[in-house]
DOPA-58901 format. One line per field, with one value per atom (N, C-alpha, C): residue number from 1; y, z, x; atom name. Coordinates in nm, 2 decimals, m for minus. Layout:
N
fiba: c(NUM; ...) .
c2: c(Y; ...) .
c3: c(Z; ...) .
c1: c(X; ...) .
nudo: c(CA; ...) .
% end
This chain:
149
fiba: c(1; 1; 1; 2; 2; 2; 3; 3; 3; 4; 4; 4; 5; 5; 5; 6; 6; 6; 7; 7; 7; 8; 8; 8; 9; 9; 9; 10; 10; 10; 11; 11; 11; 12; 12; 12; 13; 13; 13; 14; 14; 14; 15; 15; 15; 16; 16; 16; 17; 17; 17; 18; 18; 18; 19; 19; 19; 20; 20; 20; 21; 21; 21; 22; 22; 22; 23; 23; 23; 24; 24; 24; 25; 25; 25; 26; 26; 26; 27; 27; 27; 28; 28; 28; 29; 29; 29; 30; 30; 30; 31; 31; 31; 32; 32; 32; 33; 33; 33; 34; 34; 34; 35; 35; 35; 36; 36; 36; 37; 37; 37; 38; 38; 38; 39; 39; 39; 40; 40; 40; 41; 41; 41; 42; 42; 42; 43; 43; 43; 44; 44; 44; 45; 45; 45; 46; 46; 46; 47; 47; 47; 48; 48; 48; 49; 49; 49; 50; 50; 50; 51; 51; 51; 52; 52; 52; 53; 53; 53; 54; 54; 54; 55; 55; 55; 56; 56; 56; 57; 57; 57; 58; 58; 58; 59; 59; 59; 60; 60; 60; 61; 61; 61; 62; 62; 62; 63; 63; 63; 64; 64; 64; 65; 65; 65; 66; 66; 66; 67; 67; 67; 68; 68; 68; 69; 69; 69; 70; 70; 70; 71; 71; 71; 72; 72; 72; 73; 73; 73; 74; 74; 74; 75; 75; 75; 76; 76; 76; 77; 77; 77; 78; 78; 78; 79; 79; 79; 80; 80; 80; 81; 81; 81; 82; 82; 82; 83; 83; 83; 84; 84; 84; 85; 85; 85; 86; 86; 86; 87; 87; 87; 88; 88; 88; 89; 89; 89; 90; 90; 90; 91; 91; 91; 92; 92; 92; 93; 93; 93; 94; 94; 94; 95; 95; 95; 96; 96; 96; 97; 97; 97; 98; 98; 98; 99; 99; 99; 100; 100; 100; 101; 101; 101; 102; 102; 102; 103; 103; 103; 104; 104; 104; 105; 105; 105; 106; 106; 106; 107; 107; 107; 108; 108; 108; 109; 109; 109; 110; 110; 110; 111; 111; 111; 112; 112; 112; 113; 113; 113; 114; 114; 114; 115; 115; 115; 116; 116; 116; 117; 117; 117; 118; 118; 118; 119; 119; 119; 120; 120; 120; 121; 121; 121; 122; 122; 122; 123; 123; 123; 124; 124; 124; 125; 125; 125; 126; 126; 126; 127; 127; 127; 128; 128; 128; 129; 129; 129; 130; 130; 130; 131; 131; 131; 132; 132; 132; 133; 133; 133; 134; 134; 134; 135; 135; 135; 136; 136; 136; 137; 137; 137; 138; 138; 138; 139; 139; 139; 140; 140; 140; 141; 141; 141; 142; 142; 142; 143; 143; 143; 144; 144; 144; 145; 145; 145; 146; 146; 146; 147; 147; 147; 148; 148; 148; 149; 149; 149) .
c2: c(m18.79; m18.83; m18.82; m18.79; m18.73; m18.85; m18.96; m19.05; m19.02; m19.05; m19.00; m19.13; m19.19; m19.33; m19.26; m19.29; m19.22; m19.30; m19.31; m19.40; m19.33; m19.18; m19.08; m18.99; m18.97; m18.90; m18.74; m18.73; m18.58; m18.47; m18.36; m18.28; m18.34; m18.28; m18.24; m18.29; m18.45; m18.46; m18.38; m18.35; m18.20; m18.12; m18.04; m17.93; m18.01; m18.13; m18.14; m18.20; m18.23; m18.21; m18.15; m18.01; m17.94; m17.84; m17.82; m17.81; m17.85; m17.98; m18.04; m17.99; m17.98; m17.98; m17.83; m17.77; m17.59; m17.59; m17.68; m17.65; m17.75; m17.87; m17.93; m17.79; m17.75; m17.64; m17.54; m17.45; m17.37; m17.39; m17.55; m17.62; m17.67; m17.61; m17.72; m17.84; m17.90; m18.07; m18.12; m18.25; m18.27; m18.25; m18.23; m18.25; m18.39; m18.45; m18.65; m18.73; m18.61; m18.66; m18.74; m18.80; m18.86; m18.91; m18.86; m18.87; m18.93; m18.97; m19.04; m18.94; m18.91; m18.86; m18.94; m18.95; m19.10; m18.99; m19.01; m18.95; m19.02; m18.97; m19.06; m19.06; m19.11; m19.05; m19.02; m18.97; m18.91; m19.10; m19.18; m19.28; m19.39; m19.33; m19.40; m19.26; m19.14; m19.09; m19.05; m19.12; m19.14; m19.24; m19.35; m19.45; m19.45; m19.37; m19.36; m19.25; m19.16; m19.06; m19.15; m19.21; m19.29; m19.36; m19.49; m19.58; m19.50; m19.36; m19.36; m19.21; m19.12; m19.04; m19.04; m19.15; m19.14; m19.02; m19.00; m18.88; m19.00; m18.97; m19.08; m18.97; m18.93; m18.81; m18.77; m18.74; m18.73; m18.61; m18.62; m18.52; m18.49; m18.36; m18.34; m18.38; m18.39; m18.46; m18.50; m18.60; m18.68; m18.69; m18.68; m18.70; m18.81; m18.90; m19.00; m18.99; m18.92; m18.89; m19.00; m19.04; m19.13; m19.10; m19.18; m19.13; m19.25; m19.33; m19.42; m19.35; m19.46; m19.43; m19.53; m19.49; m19.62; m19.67; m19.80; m19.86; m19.83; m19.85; m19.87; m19.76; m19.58; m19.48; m19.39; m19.44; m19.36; m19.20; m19.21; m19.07; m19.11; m19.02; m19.00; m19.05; m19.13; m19.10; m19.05; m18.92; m18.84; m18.92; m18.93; m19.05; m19.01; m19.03; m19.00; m18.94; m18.85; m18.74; m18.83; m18.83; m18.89; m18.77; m18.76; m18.63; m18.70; m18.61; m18.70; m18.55; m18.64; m18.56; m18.48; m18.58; m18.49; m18.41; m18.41; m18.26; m18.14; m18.23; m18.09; m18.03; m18.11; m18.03; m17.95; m18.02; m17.94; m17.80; m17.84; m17.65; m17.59; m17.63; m17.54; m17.40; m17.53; m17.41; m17.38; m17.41; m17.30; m17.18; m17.22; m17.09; m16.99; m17.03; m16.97; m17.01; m17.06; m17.14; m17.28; m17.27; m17.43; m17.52; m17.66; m17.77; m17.81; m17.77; m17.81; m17.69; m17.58; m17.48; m17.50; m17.59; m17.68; m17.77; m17.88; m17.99; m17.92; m17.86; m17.78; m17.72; m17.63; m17.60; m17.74; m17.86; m17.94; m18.02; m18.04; m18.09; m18.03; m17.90; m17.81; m17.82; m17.81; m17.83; m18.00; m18.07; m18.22; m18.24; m18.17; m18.19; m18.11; m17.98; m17.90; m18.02; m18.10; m18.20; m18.29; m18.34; m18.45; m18.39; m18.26; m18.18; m18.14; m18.18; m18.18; m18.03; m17.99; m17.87; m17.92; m17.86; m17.88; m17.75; m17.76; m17.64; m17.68; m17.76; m17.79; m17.69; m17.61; m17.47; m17.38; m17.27; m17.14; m17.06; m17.10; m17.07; m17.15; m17.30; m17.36; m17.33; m17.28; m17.26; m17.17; m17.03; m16.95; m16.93; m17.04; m17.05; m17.10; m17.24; m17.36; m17.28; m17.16; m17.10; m16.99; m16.94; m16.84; m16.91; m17.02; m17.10; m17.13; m17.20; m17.23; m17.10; m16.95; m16.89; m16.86; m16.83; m16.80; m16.89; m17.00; m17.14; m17.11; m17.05; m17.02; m16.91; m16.83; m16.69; m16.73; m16.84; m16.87; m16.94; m17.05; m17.05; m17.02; m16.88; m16.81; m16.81; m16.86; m16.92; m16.82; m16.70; m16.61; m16.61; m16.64; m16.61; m16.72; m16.86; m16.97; m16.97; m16.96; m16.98; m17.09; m17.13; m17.25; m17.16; m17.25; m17.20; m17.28; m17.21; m17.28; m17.27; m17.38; m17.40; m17.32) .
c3: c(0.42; 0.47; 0.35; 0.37; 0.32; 0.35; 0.25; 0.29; 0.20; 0.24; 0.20; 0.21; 0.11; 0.07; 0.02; 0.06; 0.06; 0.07; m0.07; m0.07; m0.03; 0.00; 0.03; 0.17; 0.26; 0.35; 0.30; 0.38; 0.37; 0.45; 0.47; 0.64; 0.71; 0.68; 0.70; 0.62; 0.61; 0.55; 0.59; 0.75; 0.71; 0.63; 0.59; 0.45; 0.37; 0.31; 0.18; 0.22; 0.33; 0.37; 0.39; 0.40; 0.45; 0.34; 0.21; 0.12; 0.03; m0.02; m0.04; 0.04; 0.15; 0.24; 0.20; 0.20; 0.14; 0.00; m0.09; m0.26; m0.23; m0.18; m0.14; m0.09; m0.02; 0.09; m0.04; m0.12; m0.20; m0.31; m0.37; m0.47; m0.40; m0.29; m0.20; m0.25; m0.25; m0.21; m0.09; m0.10; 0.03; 0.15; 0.25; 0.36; 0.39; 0.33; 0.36; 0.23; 0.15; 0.05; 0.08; 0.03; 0.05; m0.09; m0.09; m0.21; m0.13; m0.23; m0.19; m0.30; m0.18; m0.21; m0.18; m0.33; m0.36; m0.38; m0.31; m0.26; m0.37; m0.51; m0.59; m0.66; m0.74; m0.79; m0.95; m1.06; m1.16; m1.28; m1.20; m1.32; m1.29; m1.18; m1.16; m1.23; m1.23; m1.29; m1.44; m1.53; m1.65; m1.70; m1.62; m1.67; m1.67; m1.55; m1.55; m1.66; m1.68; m1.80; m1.93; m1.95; m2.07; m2.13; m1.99; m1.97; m2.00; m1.94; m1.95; m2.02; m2.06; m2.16; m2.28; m2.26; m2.42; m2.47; m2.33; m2.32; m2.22; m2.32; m2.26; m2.18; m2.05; m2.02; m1.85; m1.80; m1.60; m1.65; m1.57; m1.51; m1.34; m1.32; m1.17; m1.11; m1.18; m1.08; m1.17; m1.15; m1.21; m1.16; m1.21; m1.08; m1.12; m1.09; m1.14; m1.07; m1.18; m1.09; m1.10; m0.99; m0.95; m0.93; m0.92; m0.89; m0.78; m0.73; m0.64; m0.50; m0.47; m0.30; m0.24; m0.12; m0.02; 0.06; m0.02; 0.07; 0.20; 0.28; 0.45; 0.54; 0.42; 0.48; 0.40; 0.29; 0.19; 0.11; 0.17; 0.12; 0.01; m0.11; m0.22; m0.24; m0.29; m0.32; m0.42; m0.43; m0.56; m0.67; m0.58; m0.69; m0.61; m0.72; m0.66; m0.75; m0.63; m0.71; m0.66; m0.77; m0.78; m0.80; m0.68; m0.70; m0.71; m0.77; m0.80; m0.68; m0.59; m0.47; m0.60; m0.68; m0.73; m0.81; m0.90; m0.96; m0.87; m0.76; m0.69; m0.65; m0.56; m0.56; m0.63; m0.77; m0.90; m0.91; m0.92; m0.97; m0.84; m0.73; m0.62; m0.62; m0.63; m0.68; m0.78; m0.91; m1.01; m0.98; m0.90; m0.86; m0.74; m0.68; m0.53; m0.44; m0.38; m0.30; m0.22; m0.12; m0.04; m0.14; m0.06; m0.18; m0.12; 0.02; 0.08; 0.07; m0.01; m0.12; m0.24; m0.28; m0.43; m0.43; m0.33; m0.33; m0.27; m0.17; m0.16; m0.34; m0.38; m0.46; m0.60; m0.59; m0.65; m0.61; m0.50; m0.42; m0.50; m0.47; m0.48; m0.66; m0.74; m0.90; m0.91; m0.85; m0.84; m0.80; m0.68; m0.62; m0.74; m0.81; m0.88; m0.99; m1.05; m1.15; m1.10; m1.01; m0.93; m0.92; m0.88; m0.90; m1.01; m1.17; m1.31; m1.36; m1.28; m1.39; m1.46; m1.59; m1.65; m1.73; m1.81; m1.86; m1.97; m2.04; m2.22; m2.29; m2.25; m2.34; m2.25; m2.33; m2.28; m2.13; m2.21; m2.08; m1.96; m2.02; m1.87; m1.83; m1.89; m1.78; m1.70; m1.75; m1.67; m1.58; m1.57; m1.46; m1.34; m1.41; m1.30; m1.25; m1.32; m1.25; m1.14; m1.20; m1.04; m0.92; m0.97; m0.83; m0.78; m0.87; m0.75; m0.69; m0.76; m0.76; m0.60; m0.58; m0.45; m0.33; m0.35; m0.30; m0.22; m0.31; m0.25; m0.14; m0.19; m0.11; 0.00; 0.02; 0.14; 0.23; 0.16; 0.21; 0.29; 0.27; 0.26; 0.18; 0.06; m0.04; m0.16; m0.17; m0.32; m0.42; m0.29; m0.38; m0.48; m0.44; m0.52; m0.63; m0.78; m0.89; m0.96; m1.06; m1.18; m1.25; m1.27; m1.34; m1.49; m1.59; m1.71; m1.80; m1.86; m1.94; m2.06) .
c1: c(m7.66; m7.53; m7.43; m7.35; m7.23; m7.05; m7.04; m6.97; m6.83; m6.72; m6.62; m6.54; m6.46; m6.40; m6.28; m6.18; m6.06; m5.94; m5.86; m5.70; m5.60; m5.63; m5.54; m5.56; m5.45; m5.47; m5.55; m5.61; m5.68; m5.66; m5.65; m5.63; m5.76; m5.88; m5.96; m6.10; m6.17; m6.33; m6.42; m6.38; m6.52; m6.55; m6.43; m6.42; m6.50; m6.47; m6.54; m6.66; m6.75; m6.86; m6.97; m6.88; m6.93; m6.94; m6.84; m6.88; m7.02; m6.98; m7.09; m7.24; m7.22; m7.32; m7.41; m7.31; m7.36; m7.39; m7.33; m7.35; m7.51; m7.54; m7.67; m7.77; m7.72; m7.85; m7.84; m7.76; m7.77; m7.85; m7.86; m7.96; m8.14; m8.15; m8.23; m8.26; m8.16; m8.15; m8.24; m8.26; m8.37; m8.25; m8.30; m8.20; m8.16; m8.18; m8.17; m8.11; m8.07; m7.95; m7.85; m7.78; m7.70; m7.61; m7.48; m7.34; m7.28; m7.16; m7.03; m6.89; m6.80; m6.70; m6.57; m6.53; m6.45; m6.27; m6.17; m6.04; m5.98; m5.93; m5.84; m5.72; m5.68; m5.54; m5.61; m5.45; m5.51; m5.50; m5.46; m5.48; m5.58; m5.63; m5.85; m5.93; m5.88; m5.91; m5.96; m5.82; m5.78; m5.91; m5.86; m5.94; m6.13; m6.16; m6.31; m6.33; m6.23; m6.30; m6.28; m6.18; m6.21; m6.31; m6.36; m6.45; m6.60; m6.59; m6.74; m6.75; m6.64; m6.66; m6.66; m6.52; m6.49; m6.31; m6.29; m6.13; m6.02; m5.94; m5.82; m5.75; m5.74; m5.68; m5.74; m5.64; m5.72; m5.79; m5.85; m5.92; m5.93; m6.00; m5.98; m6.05; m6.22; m6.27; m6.44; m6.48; m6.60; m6.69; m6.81; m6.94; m7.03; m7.11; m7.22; m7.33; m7.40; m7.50; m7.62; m7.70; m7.79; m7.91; m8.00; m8.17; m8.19; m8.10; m8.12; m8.23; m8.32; m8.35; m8.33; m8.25; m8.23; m8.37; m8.37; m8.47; m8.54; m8.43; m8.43; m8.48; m8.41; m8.47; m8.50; m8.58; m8.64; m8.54; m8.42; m8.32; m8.27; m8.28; m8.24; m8.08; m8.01; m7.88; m7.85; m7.76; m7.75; m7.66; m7.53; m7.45; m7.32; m7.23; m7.09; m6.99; m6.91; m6.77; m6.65; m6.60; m6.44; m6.35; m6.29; m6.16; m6.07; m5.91; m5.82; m5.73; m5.71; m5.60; m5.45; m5.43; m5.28; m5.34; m5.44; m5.46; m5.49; m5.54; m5.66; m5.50; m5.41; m5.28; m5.20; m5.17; m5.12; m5.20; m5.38; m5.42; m5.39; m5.42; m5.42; m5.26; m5.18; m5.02; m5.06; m5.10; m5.12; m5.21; m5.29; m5.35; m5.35; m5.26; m5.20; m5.29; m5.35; m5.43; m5.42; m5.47; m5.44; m5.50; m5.39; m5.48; m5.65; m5.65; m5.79; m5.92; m5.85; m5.95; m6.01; m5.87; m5.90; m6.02; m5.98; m6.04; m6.20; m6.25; m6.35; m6.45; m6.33; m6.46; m6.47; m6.37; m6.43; m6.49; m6.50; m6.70; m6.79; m6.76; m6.90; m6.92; m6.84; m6.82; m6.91; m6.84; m6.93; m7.06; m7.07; m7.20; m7.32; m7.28; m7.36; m7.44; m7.31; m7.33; m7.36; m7.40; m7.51; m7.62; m7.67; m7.73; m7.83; m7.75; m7.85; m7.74; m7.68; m7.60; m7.52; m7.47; m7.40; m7.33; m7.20; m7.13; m7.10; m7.15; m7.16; m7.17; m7.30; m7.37; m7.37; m7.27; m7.28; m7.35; m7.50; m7.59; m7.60; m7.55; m7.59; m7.44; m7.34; m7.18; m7.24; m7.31; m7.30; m7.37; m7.48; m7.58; m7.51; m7.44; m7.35; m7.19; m7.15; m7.01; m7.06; m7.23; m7.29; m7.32; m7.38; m7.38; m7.28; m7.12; m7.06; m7.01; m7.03; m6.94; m6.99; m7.17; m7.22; m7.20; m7.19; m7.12; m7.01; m6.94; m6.80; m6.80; m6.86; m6.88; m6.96; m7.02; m7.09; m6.97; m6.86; m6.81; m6.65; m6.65; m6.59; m6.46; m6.48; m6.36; m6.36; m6.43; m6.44; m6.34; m6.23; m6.08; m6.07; m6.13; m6.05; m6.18; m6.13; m6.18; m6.17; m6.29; m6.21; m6.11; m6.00; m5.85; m5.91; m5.95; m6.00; m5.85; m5.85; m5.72; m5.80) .
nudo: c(N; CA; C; N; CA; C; N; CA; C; N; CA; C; N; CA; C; N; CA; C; N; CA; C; N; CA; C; N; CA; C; N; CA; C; N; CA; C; N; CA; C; N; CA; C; N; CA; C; N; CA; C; N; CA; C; N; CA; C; N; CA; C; N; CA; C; N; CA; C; N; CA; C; N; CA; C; N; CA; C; N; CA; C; N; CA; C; N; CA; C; N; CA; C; N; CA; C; N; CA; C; N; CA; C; N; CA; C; N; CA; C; N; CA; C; N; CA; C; N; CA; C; N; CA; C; N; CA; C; N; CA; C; N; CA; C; N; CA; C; N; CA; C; N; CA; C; N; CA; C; N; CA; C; N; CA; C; N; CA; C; N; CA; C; N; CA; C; N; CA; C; N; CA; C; N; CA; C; N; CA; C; N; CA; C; N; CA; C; N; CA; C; N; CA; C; N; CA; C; N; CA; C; N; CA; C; N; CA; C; N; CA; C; N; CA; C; N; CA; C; N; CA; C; N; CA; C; N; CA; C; N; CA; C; N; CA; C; N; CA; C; N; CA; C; N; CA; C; N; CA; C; N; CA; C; N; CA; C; N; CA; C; N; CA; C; N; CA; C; N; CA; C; N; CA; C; N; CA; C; N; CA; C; N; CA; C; N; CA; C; N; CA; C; N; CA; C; N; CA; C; N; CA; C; N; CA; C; N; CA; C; N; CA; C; N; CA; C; N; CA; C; N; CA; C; N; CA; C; N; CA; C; N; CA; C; N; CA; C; N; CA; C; N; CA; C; N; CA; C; N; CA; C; N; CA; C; N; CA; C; N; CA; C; N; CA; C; N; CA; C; N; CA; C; N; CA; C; N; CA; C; N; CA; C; N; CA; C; N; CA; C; N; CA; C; N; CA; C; N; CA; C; N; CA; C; N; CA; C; N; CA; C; N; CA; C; N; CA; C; N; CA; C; N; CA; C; N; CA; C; N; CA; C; N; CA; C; N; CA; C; N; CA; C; N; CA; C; N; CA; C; N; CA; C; N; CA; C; N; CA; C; N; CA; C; N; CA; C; N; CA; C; N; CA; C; N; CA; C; N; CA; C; N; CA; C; N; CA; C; N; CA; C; N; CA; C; N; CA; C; N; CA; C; N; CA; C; N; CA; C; N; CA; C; N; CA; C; N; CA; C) .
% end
């Protein structure tokens, strides 16, 4: 299950469902996964990267990842992605793209990193930017890239 907690209007929670849902099938994730995709602004943003990185500064989007299993039906919970709605808007016009393309491949960027990927070292960027990159191409999104500062 795929739960979506949201302070901001969205078009569309399926997209980022159903993202997730593909970046999960592309990792084989168990089918009985279960994340939480948290809808946010950039100064809950600020503040969780501070609190738990150590960067005073938003970011687009955070993941916590978990080893939880729910009691009641034994399904893994992976953890949770914190997107921040006004960045995903800001890169989307920096990059010519809808904001619900944005916020799409930063599911799939989140979910990777619930996942155990990471882009610290070289080699693990370029393992974690093919996957989302196939991700995307599944979901018919090739166009939208990370915009790296």
């Amino acid at each position: 299950m795929i739960n979506i907690d949201s302070q901001y209007e969205f078009s569309d929670n399926a997209l980022l469902e159903r993202a997730a849902r593909f970046a999960l099938d592309h990792q084989s994730a168990p089918a009985n996964a279960e994340l939480t995709i948290v809808l946010a602004d950039d100064a809950q943003l600020r503040e969780l990267n501070r609190e738990y990185l150590g960067i005073d500064s938003p970011t687009d989007v955070l993941s916590f990842p978990s080893s939880e299993i729910d009691p009641e039906t034994d399904a893994p919970y992976l953890g949770d992605i914190i997107l921040s709605i006004p960045r995903a808007t800001q890169q989307a016009q920096a990059a010519g793209h809808r904001m619900e393309e944005e916020a799409q491949l930063l599911v799939v960027h989140g979910t990777l990193h619930l996942l155990g990927h990471d882009h610290a070292e070289p080699a693990d960027k370029t393992r974690m930017w093919q996957a989302q990159a196939e991700i995307m191409v599944k979901l018919g999104l090739s166009h939208v890239r990370v915009v790296e500062e």
